[in-house]
C-alpha positions in Angstrom: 35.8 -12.5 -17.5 35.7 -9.0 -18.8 33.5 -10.0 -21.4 30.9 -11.2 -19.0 30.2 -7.9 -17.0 27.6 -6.1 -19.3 25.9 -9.7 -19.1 26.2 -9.2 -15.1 25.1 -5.3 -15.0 22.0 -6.4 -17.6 21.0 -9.1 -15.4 21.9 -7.0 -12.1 19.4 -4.0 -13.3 16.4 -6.6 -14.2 16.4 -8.0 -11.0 15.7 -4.6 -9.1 13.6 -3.6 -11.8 11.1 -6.2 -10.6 8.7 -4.1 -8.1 7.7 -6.8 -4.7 4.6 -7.1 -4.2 3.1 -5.5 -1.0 0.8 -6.6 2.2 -0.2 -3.3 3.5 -0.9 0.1 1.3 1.5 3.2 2.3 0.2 6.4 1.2 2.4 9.6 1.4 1.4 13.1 1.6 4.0 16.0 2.6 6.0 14.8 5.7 3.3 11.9 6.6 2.9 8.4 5.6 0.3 6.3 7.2 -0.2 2.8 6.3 -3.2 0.9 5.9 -3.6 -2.8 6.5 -7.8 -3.8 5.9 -8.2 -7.3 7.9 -8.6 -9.9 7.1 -5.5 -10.4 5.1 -6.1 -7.2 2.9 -9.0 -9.4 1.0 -12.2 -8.7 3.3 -15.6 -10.2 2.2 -18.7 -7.8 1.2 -21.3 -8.2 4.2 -18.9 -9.5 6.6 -17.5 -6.6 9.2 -13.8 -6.4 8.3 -11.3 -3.5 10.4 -9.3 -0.9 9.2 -5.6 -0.2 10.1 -3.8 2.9 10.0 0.0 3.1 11.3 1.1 6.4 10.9 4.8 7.5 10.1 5.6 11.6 10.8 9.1 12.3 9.3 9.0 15.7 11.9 8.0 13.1 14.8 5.5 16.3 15.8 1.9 13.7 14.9 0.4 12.5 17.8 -3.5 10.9 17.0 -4.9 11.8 20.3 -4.2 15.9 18.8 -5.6 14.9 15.4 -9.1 15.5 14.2 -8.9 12.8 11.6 -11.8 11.4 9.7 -11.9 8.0 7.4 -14.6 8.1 4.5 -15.6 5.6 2.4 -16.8 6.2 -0.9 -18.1 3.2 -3.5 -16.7 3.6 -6.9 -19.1 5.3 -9.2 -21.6 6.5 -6.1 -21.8 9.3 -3.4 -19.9 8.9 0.0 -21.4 6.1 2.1 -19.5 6.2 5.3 -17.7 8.9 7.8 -16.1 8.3 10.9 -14.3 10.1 13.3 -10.5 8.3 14.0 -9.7 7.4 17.2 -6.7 5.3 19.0 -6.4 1.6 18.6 -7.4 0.3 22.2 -6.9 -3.5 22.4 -5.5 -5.4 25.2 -2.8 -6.9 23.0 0.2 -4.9 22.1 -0.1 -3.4 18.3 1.9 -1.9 15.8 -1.2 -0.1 14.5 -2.4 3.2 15.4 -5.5 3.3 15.0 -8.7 1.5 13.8 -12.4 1.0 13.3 -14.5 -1.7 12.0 -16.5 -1.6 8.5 -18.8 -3.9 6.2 -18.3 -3.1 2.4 -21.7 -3.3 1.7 -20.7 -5.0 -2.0 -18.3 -6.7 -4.2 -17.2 -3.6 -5.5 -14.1 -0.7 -5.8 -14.0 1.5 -2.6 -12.4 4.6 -2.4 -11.0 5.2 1.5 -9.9 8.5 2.6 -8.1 10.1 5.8 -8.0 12.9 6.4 -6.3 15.2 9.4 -6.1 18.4 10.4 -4.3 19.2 13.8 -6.3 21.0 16.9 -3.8 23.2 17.5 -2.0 25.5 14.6 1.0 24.0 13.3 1.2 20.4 16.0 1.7 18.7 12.9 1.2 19.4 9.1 -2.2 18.6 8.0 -2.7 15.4 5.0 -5.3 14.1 3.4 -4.5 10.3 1.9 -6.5 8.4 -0.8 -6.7 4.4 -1.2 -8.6 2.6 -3.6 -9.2 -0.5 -2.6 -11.0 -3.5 -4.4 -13.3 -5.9 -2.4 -14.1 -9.0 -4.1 -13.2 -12.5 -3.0 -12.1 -13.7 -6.9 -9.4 -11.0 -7.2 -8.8 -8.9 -4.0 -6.5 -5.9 -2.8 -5.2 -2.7 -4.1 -6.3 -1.3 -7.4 -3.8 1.3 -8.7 -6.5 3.9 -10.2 -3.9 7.0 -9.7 -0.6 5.6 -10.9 2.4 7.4 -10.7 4.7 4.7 -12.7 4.2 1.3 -14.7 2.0 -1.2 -13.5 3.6 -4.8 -12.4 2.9 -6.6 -15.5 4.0 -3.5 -17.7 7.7 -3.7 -15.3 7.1 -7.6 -15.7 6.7 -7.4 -19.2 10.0 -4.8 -19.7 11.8 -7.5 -17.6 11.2 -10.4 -19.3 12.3 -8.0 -22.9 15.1 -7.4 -21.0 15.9 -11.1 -20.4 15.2 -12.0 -23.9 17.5 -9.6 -25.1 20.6 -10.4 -22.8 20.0 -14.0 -23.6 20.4 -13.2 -27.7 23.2 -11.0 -26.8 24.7 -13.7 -24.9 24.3 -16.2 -27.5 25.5 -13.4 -30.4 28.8 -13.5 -27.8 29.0 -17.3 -27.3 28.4 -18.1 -30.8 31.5 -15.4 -32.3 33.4 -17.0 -29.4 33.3 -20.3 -30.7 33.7 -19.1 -34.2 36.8 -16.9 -33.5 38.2 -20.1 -31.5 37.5 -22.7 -34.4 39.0 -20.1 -37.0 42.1 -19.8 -35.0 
């Protein structure tokens, strides 16, 4: 049994390794995260009016939207800002995670860059952020691109796992196989 614990740790560290895929698109800057869910499902078609999400997270609890004067651009990859609205509360009559949220057509299939930014109306309410997505809008292969990234990509952590696998699985057989040899000598 004593022999099989590296073969447990090995496996053990591959499997959190492995980075989940997610629905929505956190974005951290100082003491505030806000999250950003584009409907429908994070894959909105070009032309068709889709809605932006923002839920917003303030480690010093001091962010309140209604004392915010936040604004969400859109810029298309490669071309000068198209779009700039001022943020204002999520008003539906159905209750809602979401903080706040505004409707938008990406004009084309294309690489958006979306940005929010807030400053406080009052000095020092809350600490001011600006937060960058890049998000891709086309209906073959929709959803997050990672232009800015700050570790390996999924198939580069993918790829590292599987190495991993491969070489626990010739250890492994390196171990059975002296094993049985040691056994058959004896």
């Amino acid at each position: 049994m004593k022999k099989l614990f590296p073969f447990l740790l090995i496996s053990l560290l591959f499997l959190i390794t492995v980075k989940p895929a997610e629905a929505h698109f956190p974005a951290t800057d100082g003491d505030m995260t806000v999250t950003l869910h584009v409907d429908p499902n994070d894959d909105p078609t070009a032309g068709k009016q889709a809605h932006l999400y923002f839920l917003f997270d303030d480690d010093t609890n001091r962010f309140k939207l209604a004392n915010c004067n936040c604004t969400v651009s859109v810029t298309e990859l490669g071309k000068k800002q198209i779009y700039s609205q001022q943020l204002g509360a999520y008003k539906s009559s159905k209750p809602s995670i979401w903080g706040a949220s505004l409707p938008y057509i990406f004009p084309e299939r294309n690489v958006y860059k979306i940005v929010l930014t807030g400053n406080p109306q009052k000095t020092n309410e809350f600490q001011a952020f600006t937060l960058t997505w890049y998000f891709r809008v086309d209906t073959i292969n929709p959803g997050l691109v990672q232009v800015q990234q700050k570790g390996p990509s999924d198939i580069e952590m993918l790829l590292g796992g599987l190495g991993i696998g491969i070489i626990v699985l010739v250890l492994l057989g390196l171990f059975i196989k002296k094993e049985f040899s040691h056994e058959f000598k004896t």
